[in-house]
C-alpha positions in Angstrom: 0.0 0.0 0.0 1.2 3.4 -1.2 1.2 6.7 1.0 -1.4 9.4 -0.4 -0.6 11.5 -2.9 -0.4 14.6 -1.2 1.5 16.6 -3.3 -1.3 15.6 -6.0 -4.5 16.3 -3.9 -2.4 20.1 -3.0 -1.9 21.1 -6.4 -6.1 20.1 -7.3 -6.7 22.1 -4.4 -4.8 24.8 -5.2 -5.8 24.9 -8.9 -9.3 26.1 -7.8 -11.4 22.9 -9.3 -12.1 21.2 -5.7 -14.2 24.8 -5.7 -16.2 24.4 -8.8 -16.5 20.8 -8.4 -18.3 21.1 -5.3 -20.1 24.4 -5.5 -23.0 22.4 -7.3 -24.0 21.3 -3.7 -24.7 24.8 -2.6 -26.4 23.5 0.3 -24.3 21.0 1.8 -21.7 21.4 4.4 -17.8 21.4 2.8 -14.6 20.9 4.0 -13.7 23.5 6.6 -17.4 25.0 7.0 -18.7 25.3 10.9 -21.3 22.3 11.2 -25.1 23.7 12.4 -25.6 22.6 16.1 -27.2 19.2 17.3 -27.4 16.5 19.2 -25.0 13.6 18.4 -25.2 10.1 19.9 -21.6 9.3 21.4 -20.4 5.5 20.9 -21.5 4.4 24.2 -25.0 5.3 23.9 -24.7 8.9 25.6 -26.2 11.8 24.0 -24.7 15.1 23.7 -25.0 18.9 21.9 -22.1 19.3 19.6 -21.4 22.6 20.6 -20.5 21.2 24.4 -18.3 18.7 23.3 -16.2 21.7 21.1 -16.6 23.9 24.1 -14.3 20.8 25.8 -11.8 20.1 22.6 -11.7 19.2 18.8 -14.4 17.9 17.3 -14.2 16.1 14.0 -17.6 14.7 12.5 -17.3 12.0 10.2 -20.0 11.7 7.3 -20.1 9.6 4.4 -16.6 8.4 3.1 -13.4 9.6 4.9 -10.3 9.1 2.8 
């Protein structure tokens, strides 16, 4: 198994077409965009408001495929 290709995703990054590719989905939450409040379901059953658990650390939300 090969490392990613960083240097590769960069320069499609930088190149501007990650923007046009996904401004067709006007109104879907990108990369780097605050996430609207709610309440999650932890992994051991426990609910909790996203904005506590940023109040406490990092939060990263995971939705669809994460590559």
């Amino acid at each position: 198994m090969s490392p990613y290709n960083y240097e590769r995703f960069d320069a499609y990054v930088e190149s501007g077409l990650d923007e046009l590719e996904f401004g067709r989905f006007p109104n879907m939450l990108h990369a780097g965009e605050q996430a609207p409040d709610g309440e999650l379901t932890l992994l051991g059953g426990a609910r909790a408001r996203l904005s506590r658990l940023w109040q406490r650390r990092g939060v990263m939300l995971e939705i669809g495929s994460f590559t």
